[in-house]
C-alpha positions as CSV (number, residue, x, y, z in Angstrom):
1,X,0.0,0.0,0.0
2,X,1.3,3.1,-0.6
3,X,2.2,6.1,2.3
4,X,-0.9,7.9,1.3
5,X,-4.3,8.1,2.7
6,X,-5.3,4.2,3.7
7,X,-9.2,5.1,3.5
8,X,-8.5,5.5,-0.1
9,X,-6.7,2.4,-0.8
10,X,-9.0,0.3,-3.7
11,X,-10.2,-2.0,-1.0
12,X,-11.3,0.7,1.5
13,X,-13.4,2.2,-1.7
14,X,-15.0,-1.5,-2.1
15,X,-16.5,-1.7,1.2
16,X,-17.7,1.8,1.3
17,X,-19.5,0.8,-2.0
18,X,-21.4,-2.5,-0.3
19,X,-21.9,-0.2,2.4
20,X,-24.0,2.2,0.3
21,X,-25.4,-0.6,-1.5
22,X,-26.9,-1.9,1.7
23,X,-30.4,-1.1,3.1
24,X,-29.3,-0.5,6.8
25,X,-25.8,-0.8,8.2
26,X,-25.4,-2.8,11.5
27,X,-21.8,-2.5,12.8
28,X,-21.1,-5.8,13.8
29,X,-17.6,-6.8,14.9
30,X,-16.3,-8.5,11.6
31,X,-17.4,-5.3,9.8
32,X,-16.1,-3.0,12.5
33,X,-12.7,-5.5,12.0
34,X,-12.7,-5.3,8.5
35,X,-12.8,-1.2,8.7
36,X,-9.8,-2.2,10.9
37,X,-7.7,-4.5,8.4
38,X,-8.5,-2.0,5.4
39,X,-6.6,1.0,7.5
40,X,-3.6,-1.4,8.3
41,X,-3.3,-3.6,5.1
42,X,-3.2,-3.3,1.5
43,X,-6.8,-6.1,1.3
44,X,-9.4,-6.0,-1.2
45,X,-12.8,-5.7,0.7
46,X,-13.8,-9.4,0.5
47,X,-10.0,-10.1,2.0
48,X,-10.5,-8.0,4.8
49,X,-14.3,-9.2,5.4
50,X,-12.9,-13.2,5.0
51,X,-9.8,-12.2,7.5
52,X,-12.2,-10.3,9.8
53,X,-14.8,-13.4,9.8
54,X,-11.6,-15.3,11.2
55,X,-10.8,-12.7,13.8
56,X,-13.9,-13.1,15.3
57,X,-14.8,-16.9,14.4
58,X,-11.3,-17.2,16.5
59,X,-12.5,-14.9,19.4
60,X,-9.7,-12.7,18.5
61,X,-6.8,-15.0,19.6
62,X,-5.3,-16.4,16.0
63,X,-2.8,-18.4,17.5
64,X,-5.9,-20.3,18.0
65,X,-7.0,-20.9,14.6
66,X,-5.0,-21.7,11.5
67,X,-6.0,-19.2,8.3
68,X,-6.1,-21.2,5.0
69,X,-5.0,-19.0,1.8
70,X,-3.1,-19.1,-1.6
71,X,-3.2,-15.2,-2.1
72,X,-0.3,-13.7,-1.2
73,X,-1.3,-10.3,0.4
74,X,-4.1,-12.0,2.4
75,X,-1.5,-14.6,3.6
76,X,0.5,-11.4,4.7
77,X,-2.0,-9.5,6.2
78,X,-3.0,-13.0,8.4
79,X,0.9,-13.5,9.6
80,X,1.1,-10.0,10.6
81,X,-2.6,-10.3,12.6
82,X,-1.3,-13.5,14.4
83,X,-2.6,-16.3,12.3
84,X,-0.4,-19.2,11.3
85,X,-1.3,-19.4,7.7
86,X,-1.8,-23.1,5.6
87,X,-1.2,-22.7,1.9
88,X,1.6,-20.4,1.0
């Protein structure tokens, strides 16, 4: 990701976009982790919302849960949260 502004990496701009698209926006805690992950790594929005889904699904200890992947910035972004990553 570049140094500049992280809410307007591509992936930031993807989940704004389902946002809109949505009737009503609940902030539940993958979605208020994937807002997370898009400020700190270079993720498309489905990235972030799959890596956020595992954040919570491992009550936010990743040690606890190992993250499955072939795509190399996702596999990244996992290491970096914790999670020992299968695949790559």
């Amino acid at each position: 990701m570049s140094a500049g502004d992280p809410e307007r990496s591509q992936g930031f701009l993807e989940l704004k976009q389902q946002l809109r698209l949505s009737q009503q926006l609940v902030m539940t805690p993958q979605l208020q982790q994937a807002i997370r992950l898009l400020r700190l790594h270079p993720l498309r929005a489905a990235d972030a919302q799959q890596l956020a889904a595992a954040l919570v699904l491992s009550d936010f200890e990743p040690r606890t849960l190992p993250f499955v992947t072939l795509d190399g910035q996702l596999a990244a972004a996992a290491r970096r949260e914790g999670f020992e990553v299968l695949g790559l």
